[in-house]
TIRO-2110 file (N, C-alpha, C; in Angstrom, 1 decimal):
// TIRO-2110
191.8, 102.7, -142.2, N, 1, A
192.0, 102.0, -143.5, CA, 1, A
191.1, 102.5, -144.6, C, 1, A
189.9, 103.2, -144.5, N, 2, A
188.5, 103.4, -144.6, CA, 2, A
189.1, 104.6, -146.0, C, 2, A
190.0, 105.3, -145.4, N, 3, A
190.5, 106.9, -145.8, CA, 3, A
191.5, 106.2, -146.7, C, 3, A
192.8, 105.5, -146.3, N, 4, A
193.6, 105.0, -147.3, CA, 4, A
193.3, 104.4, -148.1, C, 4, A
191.9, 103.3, -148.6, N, 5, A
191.4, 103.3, -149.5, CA, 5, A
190.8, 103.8, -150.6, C, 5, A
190.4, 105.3, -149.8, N, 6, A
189.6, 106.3, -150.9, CA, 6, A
190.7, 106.7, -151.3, C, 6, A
191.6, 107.3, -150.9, N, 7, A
193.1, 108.1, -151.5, CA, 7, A
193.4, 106.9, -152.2, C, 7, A
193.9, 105.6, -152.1, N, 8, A
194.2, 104.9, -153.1, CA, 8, A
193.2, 104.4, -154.4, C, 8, A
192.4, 104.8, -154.0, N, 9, A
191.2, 104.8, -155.1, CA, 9, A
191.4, 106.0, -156.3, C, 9, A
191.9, 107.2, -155.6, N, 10, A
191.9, 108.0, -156.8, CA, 10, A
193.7, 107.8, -157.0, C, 10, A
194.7, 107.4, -156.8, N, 11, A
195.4, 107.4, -157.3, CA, 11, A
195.3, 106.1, -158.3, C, 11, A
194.7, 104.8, -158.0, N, 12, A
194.5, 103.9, -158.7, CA, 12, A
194.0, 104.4, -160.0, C, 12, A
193.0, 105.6, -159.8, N, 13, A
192.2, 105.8, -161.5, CA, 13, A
193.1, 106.6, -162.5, C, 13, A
194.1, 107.4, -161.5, N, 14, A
194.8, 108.1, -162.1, CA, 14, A
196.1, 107.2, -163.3, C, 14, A
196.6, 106.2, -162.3, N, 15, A
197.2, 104.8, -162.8, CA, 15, A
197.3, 104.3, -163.9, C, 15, A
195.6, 103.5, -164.1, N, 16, A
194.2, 103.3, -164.8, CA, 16, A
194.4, 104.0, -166.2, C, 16, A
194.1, 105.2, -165.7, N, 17, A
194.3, 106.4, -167.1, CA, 17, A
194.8, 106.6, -167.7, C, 17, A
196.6, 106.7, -167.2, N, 18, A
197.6, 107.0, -167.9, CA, 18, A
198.5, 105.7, -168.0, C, 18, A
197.6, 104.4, -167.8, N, 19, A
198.1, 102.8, -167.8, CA, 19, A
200.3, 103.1, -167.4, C, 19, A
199.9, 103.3, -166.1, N, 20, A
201.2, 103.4, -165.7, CA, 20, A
201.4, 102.6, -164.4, C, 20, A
202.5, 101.9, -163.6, N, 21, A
202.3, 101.0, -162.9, CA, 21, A
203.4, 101.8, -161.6, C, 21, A
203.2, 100.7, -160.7, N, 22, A
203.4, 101.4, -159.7, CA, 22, A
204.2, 100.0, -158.5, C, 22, A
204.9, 100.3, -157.9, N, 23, A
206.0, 99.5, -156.7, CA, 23, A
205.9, 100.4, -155.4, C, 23, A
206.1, 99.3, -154.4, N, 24, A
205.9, 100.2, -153.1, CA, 24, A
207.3, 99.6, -152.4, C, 24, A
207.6, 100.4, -151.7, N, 25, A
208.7, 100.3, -150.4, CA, 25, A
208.2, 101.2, -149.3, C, 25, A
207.7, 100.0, -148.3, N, 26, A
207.1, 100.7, -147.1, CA, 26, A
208.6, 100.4, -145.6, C, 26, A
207.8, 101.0, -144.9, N, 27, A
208.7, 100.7, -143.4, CA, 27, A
207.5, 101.0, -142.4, C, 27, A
207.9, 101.6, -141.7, N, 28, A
206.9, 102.0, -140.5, CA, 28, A
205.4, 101.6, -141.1, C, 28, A
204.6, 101.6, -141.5, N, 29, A
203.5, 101.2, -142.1, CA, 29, A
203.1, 99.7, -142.4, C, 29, A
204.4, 99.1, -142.6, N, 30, A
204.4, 97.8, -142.3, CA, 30, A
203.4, 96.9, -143.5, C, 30, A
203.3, 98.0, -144.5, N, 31, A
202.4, 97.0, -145.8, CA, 31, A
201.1, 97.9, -146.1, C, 31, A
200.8, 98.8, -145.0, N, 32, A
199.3, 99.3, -145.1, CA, 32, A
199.1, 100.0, -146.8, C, 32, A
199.9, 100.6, -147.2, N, 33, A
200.1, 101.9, -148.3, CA, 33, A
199.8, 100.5, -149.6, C, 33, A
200.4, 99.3, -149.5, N, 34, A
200.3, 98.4, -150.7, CA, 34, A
198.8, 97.9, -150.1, C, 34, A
198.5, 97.7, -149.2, N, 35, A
197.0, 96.9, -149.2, CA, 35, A
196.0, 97.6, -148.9, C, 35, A
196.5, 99.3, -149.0, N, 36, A
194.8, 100.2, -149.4, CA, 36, A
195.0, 100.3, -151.2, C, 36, A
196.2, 99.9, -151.8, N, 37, A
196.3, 100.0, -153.4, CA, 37, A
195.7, 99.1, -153.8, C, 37, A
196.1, 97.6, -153.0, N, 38, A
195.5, 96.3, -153.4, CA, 38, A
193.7, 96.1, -153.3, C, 38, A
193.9, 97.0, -152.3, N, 39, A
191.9, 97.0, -152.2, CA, 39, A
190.9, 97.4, -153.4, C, 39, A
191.7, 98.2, -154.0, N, 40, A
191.4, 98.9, -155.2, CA, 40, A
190.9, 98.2, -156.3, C, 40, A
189.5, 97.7, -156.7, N, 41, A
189.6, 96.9, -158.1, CA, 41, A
190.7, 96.8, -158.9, C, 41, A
191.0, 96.2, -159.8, N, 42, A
191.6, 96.1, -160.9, CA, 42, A
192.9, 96.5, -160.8, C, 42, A
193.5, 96.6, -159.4, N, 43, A
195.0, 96.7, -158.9, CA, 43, A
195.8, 96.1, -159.5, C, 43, A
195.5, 94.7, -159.9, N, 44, A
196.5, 93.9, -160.8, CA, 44, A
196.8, 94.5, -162.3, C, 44, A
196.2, 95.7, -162.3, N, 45, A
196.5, 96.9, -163.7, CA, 45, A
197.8, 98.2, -163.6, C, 45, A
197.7, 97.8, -162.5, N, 46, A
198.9, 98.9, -162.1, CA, 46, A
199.9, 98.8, -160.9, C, 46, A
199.8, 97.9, -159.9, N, 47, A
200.7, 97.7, -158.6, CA, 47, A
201.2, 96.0, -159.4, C, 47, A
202.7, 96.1, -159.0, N, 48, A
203.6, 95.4, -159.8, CA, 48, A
204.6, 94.7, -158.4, C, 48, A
203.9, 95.3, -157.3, N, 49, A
204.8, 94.2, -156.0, CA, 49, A
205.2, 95.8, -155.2, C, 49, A
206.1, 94.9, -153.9, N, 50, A
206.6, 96.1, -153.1, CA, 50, A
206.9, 95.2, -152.2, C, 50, A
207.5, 96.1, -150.5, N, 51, A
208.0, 95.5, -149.7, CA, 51, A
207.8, 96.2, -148.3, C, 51, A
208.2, 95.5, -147.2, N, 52, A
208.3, 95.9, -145.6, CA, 52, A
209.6, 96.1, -146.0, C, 52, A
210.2, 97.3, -146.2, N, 53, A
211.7, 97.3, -145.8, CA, 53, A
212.2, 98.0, -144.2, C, 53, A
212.1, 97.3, -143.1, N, 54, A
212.1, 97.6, -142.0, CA, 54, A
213.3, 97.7, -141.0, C, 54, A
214.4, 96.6, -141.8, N, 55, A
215.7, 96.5, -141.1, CA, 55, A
216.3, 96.4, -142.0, C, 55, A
218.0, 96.2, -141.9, N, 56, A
219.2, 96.7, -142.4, CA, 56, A
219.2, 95.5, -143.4, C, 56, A
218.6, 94.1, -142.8, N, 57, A
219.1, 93.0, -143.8, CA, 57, A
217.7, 93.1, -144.3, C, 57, A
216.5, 93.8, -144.2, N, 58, A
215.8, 93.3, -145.3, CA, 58, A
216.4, 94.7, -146.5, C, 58, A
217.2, 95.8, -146.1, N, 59, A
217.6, 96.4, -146.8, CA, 59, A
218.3, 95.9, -148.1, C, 59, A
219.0, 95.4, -147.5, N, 60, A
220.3, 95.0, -148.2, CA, 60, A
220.1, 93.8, -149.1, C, 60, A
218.6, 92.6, -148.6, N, 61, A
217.8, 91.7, -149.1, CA, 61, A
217.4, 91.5, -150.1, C, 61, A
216.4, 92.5, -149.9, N, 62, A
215.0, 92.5, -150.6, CA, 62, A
215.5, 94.0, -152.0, C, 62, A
216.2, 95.0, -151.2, N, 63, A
216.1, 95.5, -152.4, CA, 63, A
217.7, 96.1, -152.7, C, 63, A
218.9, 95.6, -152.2, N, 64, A
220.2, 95.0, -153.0, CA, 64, A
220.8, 96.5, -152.8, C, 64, A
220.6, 96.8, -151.8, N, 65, A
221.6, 98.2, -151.2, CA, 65, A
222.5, 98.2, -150.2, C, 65, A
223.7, 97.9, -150.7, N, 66, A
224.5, 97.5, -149.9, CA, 66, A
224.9, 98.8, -148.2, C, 66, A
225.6, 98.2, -147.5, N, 67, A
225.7, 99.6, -146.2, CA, 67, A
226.9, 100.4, -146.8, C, 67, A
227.6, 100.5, -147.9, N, 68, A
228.4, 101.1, -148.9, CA, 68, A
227.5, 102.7, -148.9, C, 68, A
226.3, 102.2, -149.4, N, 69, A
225.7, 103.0, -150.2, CA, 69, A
224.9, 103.7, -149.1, C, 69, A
225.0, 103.4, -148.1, N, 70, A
224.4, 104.2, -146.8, CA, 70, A
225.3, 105.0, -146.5, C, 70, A
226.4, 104.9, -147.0, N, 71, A
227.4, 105.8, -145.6, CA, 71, A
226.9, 107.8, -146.0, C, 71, A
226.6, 108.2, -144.9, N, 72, A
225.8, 109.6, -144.9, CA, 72, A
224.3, 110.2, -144.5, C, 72, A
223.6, 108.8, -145.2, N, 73, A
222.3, 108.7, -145.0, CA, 73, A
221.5, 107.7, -144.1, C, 73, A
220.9, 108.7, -143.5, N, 74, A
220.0, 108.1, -142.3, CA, 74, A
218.9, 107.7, -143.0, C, 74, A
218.4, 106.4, -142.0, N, 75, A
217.4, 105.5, -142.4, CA, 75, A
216.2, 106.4, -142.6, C, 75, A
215.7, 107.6, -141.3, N, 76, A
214.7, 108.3, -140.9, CA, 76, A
214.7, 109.7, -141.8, C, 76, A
215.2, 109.4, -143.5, N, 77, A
215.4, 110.6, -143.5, CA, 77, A
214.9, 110.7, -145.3, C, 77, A
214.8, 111.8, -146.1, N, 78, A
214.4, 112.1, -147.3, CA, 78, A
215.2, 111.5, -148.3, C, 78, A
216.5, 111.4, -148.1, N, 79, A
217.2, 110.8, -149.2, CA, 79, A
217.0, 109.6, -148.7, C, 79, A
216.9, 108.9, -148.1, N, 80, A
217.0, 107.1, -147.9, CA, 80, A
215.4, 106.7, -148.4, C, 80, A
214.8, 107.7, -147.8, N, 81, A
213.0, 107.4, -148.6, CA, 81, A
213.2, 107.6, -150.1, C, 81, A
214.0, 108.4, -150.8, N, 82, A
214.3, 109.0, -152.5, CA, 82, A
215.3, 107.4, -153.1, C, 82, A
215.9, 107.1, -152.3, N, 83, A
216.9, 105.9, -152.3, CA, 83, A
216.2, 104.5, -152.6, C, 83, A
215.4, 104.4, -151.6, N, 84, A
214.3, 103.4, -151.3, CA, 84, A
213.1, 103.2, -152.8, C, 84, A
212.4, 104.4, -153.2, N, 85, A
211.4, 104.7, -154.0, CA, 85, A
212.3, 104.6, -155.3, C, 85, A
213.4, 104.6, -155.6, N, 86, A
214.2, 104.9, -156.8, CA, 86, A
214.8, 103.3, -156.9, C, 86, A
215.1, 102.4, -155.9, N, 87, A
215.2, 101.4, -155.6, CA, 87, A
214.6, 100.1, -156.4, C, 87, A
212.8, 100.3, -155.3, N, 88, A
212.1, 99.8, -155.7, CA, 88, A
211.4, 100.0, -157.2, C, 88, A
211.3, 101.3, -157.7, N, 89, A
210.9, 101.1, -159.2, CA, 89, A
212.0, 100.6, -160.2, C, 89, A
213.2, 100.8, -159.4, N, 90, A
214.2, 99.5, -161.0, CA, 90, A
214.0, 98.6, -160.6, C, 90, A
213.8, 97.5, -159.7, N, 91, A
214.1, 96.2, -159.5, CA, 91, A
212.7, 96.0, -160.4, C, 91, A
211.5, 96.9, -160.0, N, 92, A
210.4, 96.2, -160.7, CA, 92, A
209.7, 96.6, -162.0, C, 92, A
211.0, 97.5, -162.3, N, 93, A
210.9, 98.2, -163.5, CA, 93, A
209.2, 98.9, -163.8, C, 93, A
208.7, 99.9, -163.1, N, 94, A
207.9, 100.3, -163.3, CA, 94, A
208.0, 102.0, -163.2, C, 94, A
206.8, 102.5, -163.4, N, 95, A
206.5, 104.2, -164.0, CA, 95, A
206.9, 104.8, -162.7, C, 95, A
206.3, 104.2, -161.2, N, 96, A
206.4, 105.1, -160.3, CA, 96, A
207.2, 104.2, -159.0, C, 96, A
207.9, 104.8, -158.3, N, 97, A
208.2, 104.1, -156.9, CA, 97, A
207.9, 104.9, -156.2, C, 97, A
207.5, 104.4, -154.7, N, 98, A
206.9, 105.2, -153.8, CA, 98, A
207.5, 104.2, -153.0, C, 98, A
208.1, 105.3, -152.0, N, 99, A
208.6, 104.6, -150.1, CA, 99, A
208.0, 105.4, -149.0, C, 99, A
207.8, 105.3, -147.8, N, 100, A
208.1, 105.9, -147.1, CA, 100, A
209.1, 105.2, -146.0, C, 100, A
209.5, 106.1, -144.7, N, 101, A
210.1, 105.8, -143.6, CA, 101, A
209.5, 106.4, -142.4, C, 101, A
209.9, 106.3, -141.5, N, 102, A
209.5, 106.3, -139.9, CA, 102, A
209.5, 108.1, -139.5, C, 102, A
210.3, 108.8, -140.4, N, 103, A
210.7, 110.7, -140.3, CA, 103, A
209.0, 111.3, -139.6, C, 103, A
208.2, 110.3, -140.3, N, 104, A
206.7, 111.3, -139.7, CA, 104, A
206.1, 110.2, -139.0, C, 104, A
206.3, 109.1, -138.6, N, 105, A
205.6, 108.1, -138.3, CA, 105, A
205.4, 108.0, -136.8, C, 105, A
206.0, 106.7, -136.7, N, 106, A
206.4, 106.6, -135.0, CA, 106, A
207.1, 107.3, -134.2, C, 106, A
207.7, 107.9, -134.4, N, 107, A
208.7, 108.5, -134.2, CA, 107, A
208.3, 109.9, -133.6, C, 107, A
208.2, 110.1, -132.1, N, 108, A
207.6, 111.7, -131.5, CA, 108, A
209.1, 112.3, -131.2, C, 108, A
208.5, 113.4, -131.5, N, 109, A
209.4, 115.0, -131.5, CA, 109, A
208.7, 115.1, -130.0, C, 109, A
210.1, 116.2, -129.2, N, 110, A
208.9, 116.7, -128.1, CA, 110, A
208.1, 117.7, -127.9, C, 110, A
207.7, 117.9, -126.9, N, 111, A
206.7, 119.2, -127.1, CA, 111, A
207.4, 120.5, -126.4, C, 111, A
206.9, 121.2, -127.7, N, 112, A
207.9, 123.2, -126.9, CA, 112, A
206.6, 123.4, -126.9, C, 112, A
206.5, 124.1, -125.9, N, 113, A
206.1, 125.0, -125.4, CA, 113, A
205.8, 126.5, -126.0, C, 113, A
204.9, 127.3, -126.2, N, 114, A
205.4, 129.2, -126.6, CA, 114, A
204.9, 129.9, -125.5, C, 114, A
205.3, 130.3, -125.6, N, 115, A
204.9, 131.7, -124.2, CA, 115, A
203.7, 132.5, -124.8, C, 115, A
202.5, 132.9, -124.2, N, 116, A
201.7, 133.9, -124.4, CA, 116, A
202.8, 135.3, -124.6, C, 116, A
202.2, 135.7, -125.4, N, 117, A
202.4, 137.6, -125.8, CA, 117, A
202.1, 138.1, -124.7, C, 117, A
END
């Protein structure tokens, strides 16, 4: 958490400086990305809210995307993170949205192997 706070530290000043605000939509992370922003002094200058968007009904809940608007896009994937981030800054009408999803998270790839030369 130590590191997410320093990285939210300098995006906070960046924020700060150009008085711009900021919404989160997390998943896999489960909150962490909004509560190393929230650690940040004076966070209440720029973070405007966010959410655990984790499952289909908190999808469709919390930030009013119906499964219409899914057909194509996977949950684990760049457009649904773009979907998500573009989401959450209209509802809370702010400068930036930021999401992520599970594409780098929990989620293991397996392991190849290469052959020595």
């Amino acid at each position: 958490m130590k590191d997410l706070v320093a990285i939210a530290g300098k995006i906070a000043a960046h924020l700060i400086e150009q008085r711009q605000t900021i919404a989160v939509a997390e998943s896999s992370t489960g909150g962490l990305i909004s509560a190393a922003l929230l650690a940040v002094p004076g966070a209440s200058a720029y973070f405007l809210g966010g959410g655990v968007i984790y499952t289909r009904d908190a999808r469709r809940i919390l930030m009013d995307i119906p499964d219409e608007a899914m057909k194509g896009i996977r949950s684990a994937s760049e457009p649904y993170a773009t979907l998500l981030a573009s989401q959450i800054r209209q509802r809370f009408s702010t400068d930036w949205g930021l999401s992520e999803n599970r594409r780098h998270g929990s989620h293991r790839q397996p392991l190849r192997r290469r052959r020595r030369p």
